[in-house]
VOPAGU-2260 file (C-alpha; in pm, 1 decimal, decimal comma):
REM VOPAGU-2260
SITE   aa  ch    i         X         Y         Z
SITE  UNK   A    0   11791,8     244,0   -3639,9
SITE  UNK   A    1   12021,0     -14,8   -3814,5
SITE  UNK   A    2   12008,9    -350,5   -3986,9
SITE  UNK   A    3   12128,6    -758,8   -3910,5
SITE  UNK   A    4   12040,2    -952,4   -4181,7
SITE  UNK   A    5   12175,6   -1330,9   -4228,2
SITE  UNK   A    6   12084,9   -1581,0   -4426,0
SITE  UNK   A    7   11768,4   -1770,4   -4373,7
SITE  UNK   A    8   11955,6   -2093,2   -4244,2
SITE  UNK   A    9   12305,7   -2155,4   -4205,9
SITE  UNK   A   10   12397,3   -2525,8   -4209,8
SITE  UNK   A   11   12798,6   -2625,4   -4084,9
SITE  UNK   A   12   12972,6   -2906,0   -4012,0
SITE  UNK   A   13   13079,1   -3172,6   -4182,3
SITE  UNK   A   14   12905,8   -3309,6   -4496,9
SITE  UNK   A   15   12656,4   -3030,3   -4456,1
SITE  UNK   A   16   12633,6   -3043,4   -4814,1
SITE  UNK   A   17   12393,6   -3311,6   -4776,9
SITE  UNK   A   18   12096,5   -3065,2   -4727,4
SITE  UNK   A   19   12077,8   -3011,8   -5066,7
SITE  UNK   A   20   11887,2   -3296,3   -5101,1
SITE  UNK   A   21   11588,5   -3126,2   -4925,4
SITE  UNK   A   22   11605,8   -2787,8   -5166,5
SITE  UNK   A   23   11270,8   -2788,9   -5306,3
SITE  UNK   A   24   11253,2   -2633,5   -5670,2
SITE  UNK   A   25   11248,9   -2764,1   -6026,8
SITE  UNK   A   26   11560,6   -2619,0   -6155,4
SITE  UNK   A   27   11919,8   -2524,0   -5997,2
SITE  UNK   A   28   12168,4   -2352,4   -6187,4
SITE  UNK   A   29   12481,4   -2439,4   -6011,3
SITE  UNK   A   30   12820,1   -2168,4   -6031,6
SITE  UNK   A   31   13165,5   -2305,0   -5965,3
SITE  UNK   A   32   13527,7   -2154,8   -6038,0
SITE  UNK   A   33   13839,3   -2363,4   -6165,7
SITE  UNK   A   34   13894,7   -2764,1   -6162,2
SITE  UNK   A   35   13939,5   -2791,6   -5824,6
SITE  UNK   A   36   13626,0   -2850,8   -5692,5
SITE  UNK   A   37   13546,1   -3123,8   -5990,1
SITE  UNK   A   38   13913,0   -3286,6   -5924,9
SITE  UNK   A   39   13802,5   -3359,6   -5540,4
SITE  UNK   A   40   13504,3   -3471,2   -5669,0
SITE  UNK   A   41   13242,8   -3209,2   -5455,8
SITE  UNK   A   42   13088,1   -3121,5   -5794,1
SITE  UNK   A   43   12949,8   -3440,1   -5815,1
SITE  UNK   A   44   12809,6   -3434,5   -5472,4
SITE  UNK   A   45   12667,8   -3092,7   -5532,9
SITE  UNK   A   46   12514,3   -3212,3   -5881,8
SITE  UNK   A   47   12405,3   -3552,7   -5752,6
SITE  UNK   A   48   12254,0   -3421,6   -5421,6
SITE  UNK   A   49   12028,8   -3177,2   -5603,6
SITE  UNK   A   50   11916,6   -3438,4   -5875,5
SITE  UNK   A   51   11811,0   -3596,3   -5600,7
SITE  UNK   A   52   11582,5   -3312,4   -5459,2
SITE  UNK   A   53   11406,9   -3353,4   -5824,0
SITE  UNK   A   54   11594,6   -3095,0   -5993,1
SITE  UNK   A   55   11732,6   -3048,0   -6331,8
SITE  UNK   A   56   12065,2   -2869,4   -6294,8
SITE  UNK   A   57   12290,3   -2665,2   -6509,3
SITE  UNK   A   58   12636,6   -2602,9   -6440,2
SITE  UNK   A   59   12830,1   -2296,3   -6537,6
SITE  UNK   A   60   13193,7   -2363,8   -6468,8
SITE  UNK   A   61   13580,2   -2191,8   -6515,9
SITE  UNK   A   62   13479,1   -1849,5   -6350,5
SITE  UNK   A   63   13811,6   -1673,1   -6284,6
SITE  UNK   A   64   13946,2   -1565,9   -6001,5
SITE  UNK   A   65   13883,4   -1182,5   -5950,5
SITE  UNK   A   66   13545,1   -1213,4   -6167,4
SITE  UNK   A   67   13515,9    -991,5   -6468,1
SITE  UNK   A   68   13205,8    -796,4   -6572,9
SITE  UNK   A   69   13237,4   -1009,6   -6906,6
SITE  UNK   A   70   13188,8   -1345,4   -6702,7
SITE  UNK   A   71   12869,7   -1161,6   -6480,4
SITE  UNK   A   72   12763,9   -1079,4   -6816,6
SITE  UNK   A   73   12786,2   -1416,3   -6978,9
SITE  UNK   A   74   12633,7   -1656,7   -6665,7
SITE  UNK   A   75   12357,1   -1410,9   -6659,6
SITE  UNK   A   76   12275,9   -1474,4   -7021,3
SITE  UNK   A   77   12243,1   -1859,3   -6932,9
SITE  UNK   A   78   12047,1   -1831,3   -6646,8
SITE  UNK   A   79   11850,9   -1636,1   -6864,0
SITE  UNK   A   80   11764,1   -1933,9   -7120,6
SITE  UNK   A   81   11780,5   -2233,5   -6817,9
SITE  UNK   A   82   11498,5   -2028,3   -6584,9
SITE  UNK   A   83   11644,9   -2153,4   -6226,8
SITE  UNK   A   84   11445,6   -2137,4   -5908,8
SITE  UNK   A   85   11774,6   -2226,4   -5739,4
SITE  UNK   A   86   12107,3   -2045,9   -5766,8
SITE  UNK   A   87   12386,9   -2294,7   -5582,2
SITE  UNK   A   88   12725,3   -2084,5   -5628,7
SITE  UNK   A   89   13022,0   -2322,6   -5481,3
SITE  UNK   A   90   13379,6   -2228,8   -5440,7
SITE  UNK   A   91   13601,6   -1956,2   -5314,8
SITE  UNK   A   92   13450,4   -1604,6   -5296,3
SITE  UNK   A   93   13524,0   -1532,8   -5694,4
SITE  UNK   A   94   13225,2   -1770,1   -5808,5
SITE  UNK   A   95   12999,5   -1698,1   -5499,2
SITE  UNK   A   96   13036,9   -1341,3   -5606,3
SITE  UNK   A   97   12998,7   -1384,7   -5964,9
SITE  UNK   A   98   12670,3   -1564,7   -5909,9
SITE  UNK   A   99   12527,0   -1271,3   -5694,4
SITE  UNK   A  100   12596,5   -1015,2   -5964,1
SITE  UNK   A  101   12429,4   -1283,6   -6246,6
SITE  UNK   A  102   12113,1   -1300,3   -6007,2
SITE  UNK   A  103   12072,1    -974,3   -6032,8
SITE  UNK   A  104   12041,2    -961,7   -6392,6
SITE  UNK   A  105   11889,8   -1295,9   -6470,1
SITE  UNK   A  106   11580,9   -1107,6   -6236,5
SITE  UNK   A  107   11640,3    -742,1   -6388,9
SITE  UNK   A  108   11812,2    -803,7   -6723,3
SITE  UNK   A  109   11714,4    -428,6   -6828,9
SITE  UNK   A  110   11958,4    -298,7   -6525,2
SITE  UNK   A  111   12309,5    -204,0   -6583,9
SITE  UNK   A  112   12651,8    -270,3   -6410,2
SITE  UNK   A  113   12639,7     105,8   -6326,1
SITE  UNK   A  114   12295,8      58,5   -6145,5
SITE  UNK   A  115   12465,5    -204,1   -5913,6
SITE  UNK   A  116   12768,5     -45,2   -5811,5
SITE  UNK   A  117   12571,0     227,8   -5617,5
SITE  UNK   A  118   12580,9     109,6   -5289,6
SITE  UNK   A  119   12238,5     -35,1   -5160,6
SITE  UNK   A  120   12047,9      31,1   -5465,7
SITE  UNK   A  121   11983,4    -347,7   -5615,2
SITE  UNK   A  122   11647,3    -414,7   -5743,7
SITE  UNK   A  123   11442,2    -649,8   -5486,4
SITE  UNK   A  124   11580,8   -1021,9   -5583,8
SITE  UNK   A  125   11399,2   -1321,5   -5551,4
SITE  UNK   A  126   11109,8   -1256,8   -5770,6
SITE  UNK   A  127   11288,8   -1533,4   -6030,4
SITE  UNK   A  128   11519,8   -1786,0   -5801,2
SITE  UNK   A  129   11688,8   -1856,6   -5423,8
SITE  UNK   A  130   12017,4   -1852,2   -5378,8
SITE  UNK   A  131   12217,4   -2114,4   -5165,9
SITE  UNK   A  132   12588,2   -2034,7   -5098,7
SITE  UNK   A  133   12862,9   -2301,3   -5057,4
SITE  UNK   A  134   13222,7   -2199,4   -4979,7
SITE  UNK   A  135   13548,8   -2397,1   -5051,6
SITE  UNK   A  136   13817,5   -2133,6   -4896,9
SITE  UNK   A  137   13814,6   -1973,6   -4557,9
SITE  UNK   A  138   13803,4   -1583,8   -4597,9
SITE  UNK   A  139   13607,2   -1418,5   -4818,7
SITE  UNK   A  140   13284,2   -1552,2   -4614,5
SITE  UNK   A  141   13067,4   -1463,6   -4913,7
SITE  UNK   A  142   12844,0   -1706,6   -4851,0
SITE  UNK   A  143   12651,6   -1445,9   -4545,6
SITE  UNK   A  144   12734,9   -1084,7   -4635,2
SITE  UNK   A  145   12572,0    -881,2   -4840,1
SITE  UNK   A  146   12890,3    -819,8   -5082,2
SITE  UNK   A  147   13010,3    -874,0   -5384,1
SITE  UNK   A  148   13370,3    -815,3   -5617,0
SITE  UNK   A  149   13344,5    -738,1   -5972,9
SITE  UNK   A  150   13662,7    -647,9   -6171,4
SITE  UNK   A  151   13628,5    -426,7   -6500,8
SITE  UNK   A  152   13953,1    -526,4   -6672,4
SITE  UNK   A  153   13885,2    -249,8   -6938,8
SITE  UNK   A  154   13940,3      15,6   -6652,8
SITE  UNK   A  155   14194,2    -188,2   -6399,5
SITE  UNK   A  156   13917,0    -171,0   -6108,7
SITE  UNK   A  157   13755,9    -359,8   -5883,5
SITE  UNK   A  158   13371,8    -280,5   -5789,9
SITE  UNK   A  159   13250,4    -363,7   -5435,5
SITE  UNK   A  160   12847,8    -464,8   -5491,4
SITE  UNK   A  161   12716,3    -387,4   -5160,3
SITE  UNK   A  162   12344,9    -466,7   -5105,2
SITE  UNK   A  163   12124,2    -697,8   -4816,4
SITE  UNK   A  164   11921,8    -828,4   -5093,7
SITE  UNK   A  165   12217,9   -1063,1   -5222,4
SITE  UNK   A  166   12296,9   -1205,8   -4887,8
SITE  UNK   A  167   12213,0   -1550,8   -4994,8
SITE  UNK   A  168   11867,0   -1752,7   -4894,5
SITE  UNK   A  169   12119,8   -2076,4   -4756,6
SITE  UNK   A  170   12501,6   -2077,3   -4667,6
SITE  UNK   A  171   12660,1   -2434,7   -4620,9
SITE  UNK   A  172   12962,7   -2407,8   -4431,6
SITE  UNK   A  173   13076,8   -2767,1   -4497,4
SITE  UNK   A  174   13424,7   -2763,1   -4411,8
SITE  UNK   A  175   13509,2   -3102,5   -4599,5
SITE  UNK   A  176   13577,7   -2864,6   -4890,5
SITE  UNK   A  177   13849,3   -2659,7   -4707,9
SITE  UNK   A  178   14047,3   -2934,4   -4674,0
SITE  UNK   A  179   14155,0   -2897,5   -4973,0
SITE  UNK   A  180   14323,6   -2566,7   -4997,6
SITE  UNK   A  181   14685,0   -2491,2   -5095,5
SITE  UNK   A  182   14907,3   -2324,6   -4816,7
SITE  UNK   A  183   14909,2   -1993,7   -4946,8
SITE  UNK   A  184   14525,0   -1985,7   -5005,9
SITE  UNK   A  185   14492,3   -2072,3   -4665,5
SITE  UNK   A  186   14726,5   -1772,4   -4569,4
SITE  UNK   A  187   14595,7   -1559,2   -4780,7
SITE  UNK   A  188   14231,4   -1643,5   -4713,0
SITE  UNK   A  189   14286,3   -1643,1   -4329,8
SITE  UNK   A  190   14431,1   -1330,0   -4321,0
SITE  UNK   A  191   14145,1   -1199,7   -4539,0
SITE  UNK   A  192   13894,3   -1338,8   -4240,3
SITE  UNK   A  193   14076,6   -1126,5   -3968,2
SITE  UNK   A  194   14095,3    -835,4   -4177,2
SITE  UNK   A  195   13748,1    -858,3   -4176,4
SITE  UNK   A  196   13676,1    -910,6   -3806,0
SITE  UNK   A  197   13927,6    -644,5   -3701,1
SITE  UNK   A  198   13770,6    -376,7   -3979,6
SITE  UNK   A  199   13434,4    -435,9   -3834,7
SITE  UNK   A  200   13497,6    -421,8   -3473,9
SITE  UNK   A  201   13684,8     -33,3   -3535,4
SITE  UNK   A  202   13378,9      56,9   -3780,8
SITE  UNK   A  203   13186,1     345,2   -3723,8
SITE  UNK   A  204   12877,2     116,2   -3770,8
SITE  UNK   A  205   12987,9    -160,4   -3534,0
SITE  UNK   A  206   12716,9    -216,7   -3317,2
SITE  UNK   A  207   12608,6    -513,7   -2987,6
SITE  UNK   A  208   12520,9    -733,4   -3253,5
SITE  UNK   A  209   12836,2    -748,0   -3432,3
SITE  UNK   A  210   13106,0    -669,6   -3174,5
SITE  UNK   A  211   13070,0   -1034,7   -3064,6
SITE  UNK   A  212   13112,5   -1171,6   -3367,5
SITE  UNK   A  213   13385,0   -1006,9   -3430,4
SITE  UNK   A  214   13573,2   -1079,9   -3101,0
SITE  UNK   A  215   13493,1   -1430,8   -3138,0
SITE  UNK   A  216   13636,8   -1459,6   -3454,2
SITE  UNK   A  217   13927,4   -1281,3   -3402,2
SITE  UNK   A  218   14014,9   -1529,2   -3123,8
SITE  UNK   A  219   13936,2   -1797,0   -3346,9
SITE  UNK   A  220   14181,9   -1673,7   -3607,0
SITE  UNK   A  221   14470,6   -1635,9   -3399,5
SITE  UNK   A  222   14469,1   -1963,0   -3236,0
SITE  UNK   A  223   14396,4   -2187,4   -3565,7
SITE  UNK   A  224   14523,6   -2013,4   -3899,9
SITE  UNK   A  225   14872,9   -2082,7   -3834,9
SITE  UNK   A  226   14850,5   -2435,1   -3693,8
SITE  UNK   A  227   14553,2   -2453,2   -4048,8
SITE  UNK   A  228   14861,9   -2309,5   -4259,1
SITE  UNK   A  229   15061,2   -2598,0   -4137,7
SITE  UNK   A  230   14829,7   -2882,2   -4230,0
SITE  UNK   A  231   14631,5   -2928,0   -3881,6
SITE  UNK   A  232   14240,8   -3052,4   -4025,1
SITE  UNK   A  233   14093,8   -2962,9   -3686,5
SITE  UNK   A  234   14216,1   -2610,1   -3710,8
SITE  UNK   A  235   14114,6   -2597,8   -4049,1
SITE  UNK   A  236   13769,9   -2700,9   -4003,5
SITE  UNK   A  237   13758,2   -2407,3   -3682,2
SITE  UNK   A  238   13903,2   -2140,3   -3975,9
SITE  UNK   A  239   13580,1   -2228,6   -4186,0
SITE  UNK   A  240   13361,2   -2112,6   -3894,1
SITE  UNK   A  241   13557,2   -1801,8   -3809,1
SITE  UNK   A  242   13574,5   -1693,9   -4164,9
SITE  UNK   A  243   13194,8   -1717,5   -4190,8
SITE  UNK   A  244   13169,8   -1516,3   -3799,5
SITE  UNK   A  245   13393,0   -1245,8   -3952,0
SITE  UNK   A  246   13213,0   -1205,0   -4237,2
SITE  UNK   A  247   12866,7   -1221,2   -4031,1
SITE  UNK   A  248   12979,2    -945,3   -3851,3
SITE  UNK   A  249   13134,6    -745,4   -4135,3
SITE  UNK   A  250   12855,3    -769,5   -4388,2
SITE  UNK   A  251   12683,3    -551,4   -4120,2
SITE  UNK   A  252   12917,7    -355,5   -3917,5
SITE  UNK   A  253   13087,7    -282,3   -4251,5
SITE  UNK   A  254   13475,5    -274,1   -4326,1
SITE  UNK   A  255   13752,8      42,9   -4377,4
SITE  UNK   A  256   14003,7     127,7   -4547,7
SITE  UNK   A  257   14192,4    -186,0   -4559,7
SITE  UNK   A  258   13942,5    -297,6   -4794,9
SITE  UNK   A  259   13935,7      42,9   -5015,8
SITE  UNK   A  260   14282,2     -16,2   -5053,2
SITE  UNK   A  261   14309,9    -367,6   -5159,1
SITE  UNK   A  262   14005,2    -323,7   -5377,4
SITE  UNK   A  263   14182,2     -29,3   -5601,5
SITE  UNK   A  264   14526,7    -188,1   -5589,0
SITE  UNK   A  265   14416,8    -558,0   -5701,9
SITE  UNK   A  266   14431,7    -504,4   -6014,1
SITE  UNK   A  267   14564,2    -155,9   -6112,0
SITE  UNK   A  268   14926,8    -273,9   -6203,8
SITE  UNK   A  269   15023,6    -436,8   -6559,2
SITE  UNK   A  270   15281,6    -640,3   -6360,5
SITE  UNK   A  271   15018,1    -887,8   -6200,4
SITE  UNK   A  272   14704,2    -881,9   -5958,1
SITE  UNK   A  273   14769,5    -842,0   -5579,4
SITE  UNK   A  274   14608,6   -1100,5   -5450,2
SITE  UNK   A  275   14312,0    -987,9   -5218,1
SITE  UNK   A  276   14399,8   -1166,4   -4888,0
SITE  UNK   A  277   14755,1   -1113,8   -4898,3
SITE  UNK   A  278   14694,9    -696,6   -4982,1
SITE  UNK   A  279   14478,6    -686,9   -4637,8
SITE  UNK   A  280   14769,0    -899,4   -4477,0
SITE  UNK   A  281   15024,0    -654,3   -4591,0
SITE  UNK   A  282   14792,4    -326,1   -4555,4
SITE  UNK   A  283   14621,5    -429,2   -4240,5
SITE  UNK   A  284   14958,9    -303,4   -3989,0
SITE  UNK   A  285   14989,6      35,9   -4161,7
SITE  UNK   A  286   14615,0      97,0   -4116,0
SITE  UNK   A  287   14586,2      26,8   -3767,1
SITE  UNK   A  288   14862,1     276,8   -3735,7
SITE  UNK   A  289   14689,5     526,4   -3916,2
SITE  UNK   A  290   14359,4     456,5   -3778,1
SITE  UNK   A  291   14490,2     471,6   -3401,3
SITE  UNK   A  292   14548,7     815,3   -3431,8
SITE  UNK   A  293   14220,7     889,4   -3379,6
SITE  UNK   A  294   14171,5     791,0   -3046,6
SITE  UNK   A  295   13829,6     624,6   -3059,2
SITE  UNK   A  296   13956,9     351,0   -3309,7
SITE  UNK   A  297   14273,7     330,9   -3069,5
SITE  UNK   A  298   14003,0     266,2   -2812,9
SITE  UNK   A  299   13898,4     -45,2   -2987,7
SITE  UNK   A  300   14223,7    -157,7   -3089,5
SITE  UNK   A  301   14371,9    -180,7   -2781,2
SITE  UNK   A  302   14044,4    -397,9   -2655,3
SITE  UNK   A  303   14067,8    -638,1   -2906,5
SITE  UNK   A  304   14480,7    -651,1   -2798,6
SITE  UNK   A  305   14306,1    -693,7   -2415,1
SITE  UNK   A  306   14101,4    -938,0   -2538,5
SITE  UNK   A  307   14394,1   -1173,1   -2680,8
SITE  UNK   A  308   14582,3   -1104,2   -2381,5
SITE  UNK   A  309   14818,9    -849,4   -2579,9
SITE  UNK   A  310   14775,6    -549,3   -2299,1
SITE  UNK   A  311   15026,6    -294,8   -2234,4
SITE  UNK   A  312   15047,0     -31,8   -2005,6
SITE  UNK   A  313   14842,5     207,9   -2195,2
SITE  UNK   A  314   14588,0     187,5   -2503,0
SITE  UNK   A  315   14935,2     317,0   -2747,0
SITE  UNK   A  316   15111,1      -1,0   -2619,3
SITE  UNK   A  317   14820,8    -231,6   -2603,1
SITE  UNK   A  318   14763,2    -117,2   -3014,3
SITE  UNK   A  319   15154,5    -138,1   -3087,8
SITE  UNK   A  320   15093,5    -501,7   -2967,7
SITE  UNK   A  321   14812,6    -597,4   -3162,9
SITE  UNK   A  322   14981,0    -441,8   -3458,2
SITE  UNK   A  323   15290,1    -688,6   -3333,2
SITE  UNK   A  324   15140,8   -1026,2   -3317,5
SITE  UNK   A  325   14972,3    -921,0   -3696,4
SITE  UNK   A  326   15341,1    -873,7   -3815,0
SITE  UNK   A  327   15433,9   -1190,0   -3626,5
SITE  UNK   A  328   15207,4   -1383,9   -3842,5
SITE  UNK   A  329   15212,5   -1265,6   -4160,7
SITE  UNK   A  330   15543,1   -1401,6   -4127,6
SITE  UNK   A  331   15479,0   -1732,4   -4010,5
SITE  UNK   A  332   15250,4   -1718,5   -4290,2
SITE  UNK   A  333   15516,4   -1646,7   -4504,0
SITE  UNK   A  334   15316,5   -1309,3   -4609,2
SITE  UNK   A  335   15558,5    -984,3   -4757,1
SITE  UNK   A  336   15587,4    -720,5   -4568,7
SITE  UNK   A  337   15539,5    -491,7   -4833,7
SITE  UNK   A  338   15411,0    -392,9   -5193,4
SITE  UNK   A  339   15762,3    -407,3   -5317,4
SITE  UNK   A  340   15828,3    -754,9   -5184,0
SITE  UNK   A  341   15484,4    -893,0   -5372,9
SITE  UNK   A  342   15549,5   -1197,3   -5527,1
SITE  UNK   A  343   15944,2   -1126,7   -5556,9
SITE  UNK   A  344   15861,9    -780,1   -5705,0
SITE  UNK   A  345   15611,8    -818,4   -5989,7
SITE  UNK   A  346   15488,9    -489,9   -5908,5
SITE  UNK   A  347   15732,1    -206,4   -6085,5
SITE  UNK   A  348   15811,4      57,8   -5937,5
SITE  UNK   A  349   15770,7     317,3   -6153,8
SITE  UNK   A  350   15423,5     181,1   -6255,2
SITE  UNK   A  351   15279,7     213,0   -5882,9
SITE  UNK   A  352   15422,5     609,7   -5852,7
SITE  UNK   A  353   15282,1     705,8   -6175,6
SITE  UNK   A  354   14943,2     596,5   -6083,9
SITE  UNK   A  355   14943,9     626,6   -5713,3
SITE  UNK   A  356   14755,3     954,3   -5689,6
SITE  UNK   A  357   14478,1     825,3   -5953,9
SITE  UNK   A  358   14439,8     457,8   -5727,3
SITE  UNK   A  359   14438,5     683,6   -5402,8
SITE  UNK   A  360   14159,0     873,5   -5524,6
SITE  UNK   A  361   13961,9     582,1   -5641,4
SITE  UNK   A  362   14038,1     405,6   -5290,8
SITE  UNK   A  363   13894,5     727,9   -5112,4
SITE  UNK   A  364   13614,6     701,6   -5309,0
SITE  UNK   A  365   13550,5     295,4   -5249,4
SITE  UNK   A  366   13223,6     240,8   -5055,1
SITE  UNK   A  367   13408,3      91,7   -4785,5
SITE  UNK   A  368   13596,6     396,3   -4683,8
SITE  UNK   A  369   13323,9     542,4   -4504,7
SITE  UNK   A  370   13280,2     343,2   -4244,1
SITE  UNK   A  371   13640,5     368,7   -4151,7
SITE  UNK   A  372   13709,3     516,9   -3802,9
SITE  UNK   A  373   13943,3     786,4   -3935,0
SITE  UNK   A  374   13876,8    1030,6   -4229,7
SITE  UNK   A  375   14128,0     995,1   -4501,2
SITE  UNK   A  376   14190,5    1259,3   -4771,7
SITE  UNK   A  377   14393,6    1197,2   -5123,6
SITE  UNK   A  378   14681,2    1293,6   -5026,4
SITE  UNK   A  379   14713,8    1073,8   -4722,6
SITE  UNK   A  380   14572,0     832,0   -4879,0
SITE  UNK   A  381   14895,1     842,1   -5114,7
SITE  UNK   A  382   15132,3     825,9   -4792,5
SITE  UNK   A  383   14985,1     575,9   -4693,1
SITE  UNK   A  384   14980,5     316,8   -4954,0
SITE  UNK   A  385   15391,2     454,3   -5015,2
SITE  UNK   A  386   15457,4     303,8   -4678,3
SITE  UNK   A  387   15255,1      41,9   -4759,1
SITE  UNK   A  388   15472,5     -23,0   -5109,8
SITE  UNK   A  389   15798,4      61,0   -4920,8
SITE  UNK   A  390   15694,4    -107,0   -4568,9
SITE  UNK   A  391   15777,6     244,9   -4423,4
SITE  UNK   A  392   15682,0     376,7   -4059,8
SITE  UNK   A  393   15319,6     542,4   -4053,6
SITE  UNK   A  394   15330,3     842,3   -3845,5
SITE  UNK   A  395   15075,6    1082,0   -3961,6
């Protein structure tokens, strides 16, 4: 037997945010990141809209990118005193996540951080509050899985919360607020969005329900991001719904290594975080290489090259392809090939072998590893991120 779950209701299009006039509830606590979403003035709308649905609303602003335990920690404790029947988390996938992690201790304040980061083992929500999610970037697609990314500074990790009970009640998928994002965000965040259709379609739990999904969105992604990346509103708008098909089909197919790896390299080096999207970007090549070794997941490779019209002779070529026109647009994306290249180098050298076989172990370990379609042990774990640092050939 296995699982689907989606939200409730899933409103998209244009000015969707509008519905939150017909939320019915007495109190919303609403979640939002940096100043962006105030400067462009959808914080207003958010606030005004639900004031109009007769509710008193809090807002709990500035949470960080990458959310800390300390920020969880700290919304929770105001929900705590403000009683909400209505959590509306709005922003990129750091304040969407953030909220889901508060929810669970603004219902269960006696559970710990520990509790949560076994996967599948929340407490049942909703005994306390709903939760509506609205997304400003086009990647993480927070708003309909059943994830969320915690960072514990103290240790240099991030936590994948994995659980269908904080898939969220509502997602708006207004893309009004993606018009907004920088150039790299939208890189970043695109390539985050095909990382996540691809990684579902090869996982060992992919299933009818989500192969289609992921397909779709795929297609989606490769005929929009670029043309998004270069300032095109109508592509943009079409990257807000594949995001949110990608993640639809992730949050239950599940993801791979990609994910394990980006998770435990994000923020295990004192020179700077590795941005999320761009670490799948850069990872995503090298995995497919090491995946397609197995020939299953070479299998399903080399249909999702068929199905962008990327076939070769043979399921080999068909993969090398796909692997190709990935590498063709991280660089039209202006993306680094590599670890080393990050950001002009921020990441030292030294630093990354010293810990390498500690954050291959901990990426092993990362709940999304088991769904991917090839076993991975320490040790290749560590050849495979050193290719992945020095953009060398994968061939084991």
């Amino acid at each position: 037997m296995a699982r689907f779950t989606l939200p409730r209701d899933l409103y998209h299009g244009k000015g969707s945010i509008e519905e939150l006039k017909n939320l019915k509830g007495k109190r919303a606590f609403v979640a939002v990141g940096g100043s962006a979403m105030k400067r462009f003035g959808f914080l207003d709308k958010i606030v005004n809209n639900l004031k109009e649905a007769g509710m008193e609303v809090e807002v709990f602003e500035g949470i960080e990118p990458d959310p800390s335990v300390t920020t969880v920690m700290r919304g929770a404790e105001v929900m705590k005193n403000f009683e909400p029947d209505w959590i509306v988390a709005v922003g990129g996938g750091s304040p969407i996540d953030a909220a889901k992690a508060m929810w669970a201790f603004y219902e269960y304040p006696e559970v710990t951080f520990e509790d949560l980061c076994i996967p599948f083992n929340f407490p049942t929500l909703r005994t306390k509050a709903l939760f509506c999610a609205i997304p400003s970037t086009s990647g993480t697609a927070t708003e309909v899985t059943a994830f969320s990314v915690i960072t514990d500074y103290d240790k240099g990790i991030k936590y994948p919360l994995a659980d269908f009970n904080i898939t969220p009640d509502i997602a708006i998928v207004d893309s009004d607020l993606a018009e907004t994002m920088p150039k790299k965000l939208v890189a970043h965040t695109g390539m985050d969005a095909m990382t996540h259709a691809i990684e579902a379609y090869v996982s060992t739990l992919h299933c009818d329900y989500t192969d289609g999904l992921a397909l779709h969105a795929i297609k989606m992604i490769r005929e929009n991001l670029i043309n998004s990346f270069n300032g095109d509103m109508d592509a943009r708008a079409k990257m807000h719904n594949a995001q949110c098909l990608a993640g639809m089909a992730f949050s239950n197919a599940l993801l791979g290594i990609v994910h394990s790896m980006a998770h435990k390299t994000g923020a295990a080096y004192s020179g700077g975080h590795i941005v999320h999207g761009c670490a799948n970007a850069m990872y995503l090549p090298k995995v497919i290489k090491f995946n397609a070794k197995e020939k299953s997941a070479e299998v399903r490779y080399a249909e999702i090259a068929k199905f962008l019209g990327l076939e070769g002779a043979n399921d080999t070529e068909s993969t090398q392809n796909l692997i190709n026109e990935l590498l063709r647009m991280n660089k039209e994306l202006e993306i680094p090939t590599c670890i080393k290249e990050y950001e002009g180098g921020i990441i030292d050298e030294k630093e990354f072998n010293e810990k390498l076989p500690k954050v291959a172990e901990l990426a092993v370990g990362d709940a999304c590893t088991g769904s991917n379609p090839r076993a991975i042990t320490p040790a290749e774990m560590e050849k495979l991120l050193t290719c992945c640092f020095y953009d060398r050939e994968v061939d084991f």
